[in-house]
VOBA-1610 file (N, C-alpha, C; in pm, whole numbers, padded with zeros to 5 digits, always signed):
BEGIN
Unk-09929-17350+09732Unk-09955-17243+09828Unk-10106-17222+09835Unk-10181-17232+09995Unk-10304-17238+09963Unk-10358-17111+09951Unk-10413-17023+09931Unk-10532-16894+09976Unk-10464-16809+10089Unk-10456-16870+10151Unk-10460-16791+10349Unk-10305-16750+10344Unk-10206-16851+10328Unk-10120-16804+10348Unk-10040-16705+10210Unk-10143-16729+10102Unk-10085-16618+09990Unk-10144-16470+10031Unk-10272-16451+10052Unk-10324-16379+10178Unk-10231-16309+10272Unk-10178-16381+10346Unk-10064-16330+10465Unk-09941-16269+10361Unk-09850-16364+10304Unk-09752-16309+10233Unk-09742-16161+10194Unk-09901-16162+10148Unk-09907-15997+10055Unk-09935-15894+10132Unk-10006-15909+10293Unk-10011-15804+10339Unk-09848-15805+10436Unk-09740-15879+10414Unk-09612-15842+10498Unk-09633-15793+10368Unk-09563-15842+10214Unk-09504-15707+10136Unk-09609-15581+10141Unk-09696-15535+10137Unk-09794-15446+10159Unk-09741-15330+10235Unk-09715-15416+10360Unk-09688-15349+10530Unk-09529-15283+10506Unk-09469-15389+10455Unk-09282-15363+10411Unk-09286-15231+10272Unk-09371-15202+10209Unk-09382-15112+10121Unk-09454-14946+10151Unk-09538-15023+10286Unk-09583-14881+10338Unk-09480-14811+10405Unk-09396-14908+10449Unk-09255-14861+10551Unk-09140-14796+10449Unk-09167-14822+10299Unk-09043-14717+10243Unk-09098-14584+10322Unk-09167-14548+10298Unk-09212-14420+10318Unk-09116-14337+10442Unk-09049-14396+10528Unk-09001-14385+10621Unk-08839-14328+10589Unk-08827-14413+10477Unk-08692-14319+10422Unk-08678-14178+10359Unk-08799-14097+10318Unk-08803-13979+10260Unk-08811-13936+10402Unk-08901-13975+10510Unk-08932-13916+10641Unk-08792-13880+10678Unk-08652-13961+10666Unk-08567-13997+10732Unk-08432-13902+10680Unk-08450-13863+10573Unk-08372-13797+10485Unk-08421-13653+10501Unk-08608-13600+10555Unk-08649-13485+10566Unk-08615-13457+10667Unk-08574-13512+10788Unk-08525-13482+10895Unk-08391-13444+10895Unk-08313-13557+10801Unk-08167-13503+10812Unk-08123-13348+10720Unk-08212-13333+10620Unk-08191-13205+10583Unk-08201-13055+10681Unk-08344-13097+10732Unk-08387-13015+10842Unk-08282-12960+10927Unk-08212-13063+10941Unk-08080-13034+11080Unk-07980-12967+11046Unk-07941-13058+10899Unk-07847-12960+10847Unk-07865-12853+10789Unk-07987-12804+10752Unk-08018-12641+10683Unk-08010-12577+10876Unk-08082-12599+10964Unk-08070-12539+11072Unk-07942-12536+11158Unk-07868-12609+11132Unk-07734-12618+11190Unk-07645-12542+11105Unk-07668-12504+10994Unk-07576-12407+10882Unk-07628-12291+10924Unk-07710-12273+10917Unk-07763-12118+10948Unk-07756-12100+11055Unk-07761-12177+11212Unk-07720-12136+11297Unk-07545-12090+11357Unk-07474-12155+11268Unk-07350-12144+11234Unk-07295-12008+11181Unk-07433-11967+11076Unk-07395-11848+11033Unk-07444-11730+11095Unk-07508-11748+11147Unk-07587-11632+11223Unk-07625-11717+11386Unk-07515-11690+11481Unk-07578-11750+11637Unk-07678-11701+11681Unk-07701-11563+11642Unk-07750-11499+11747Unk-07910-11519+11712Unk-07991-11566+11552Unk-08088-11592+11536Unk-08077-11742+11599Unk-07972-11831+11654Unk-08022-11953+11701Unk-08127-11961+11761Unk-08183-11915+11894Unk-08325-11996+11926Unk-08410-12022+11830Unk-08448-11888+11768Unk-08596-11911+11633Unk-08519-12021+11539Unk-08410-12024+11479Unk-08383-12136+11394Unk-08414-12267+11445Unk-08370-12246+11610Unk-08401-12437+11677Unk-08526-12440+11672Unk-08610-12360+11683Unk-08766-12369+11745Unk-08804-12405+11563Unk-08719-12324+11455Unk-08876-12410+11334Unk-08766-12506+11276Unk-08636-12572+11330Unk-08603-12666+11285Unk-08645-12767+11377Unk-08709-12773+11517Unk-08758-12882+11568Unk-08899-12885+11521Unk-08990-12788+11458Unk-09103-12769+11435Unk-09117-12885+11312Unk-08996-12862+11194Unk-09028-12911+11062Unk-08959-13040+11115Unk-08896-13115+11217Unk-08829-13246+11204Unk-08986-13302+11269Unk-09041-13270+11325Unk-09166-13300+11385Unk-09288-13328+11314Unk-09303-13295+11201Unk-09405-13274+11051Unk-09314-13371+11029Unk-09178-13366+10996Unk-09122-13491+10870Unk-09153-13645+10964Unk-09116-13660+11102Unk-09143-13775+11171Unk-09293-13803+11197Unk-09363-13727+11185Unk-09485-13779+11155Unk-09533-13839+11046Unk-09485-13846+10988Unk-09482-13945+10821Unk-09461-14024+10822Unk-09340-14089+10895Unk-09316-14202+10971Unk-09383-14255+11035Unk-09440-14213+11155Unk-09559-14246+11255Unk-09657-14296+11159Unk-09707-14201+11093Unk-09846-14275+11023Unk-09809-14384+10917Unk-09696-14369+10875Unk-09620-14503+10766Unk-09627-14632+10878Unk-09588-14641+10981Unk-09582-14757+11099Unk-09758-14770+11156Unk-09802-14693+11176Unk-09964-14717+11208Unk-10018-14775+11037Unk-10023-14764+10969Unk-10051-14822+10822Unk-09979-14972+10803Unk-09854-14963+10829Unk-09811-15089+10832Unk-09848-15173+10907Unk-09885-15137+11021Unk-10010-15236+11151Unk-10113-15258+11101Unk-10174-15198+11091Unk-10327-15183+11025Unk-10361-15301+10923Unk-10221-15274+10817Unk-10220-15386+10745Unk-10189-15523+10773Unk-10056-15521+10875Unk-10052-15669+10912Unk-10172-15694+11034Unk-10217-15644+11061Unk-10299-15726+11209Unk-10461-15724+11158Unk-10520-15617+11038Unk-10613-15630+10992Unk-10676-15683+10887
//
């Protein structure tokens, strides 16, 4: 294996390791829904404010993601 392509190899695992990150993102979202979907269950009538900071916090958790996928570029194309 020469240089260049041991080189390449390590920034896919690199890029594939920045992308776990995407599963805590993925799991903070699904909590999000379900703490806001229980409590809206239990109380309707606070539903709007519950949707408004459970779309607020799924929005913070998917941005973790976003920047996990811009990092994983960065790494393979740079």
């Amino acid at each position: 294996m020469d240089g260049a392509s041991f080189v390449q190899s390590m920034r896919y695992l690199a890029a594939g390791l920045a992308m776990l990150s995407t599963i805590g993102a993925s799991l903070g979202v699904g909590m999000a829904a379900m703490g806001g979907l229980q409590a809206m269950g239990r109380n309707p009538d606070a539903g709007p404010m519950i949707q408004t900071s459970m779309i607020l916090g799924i929005v913070f958790a998917e941005a973790i993601a976003i920047y996990a996928l811009a990092v994983a570029l960065i790494i393979i194309f740079i």
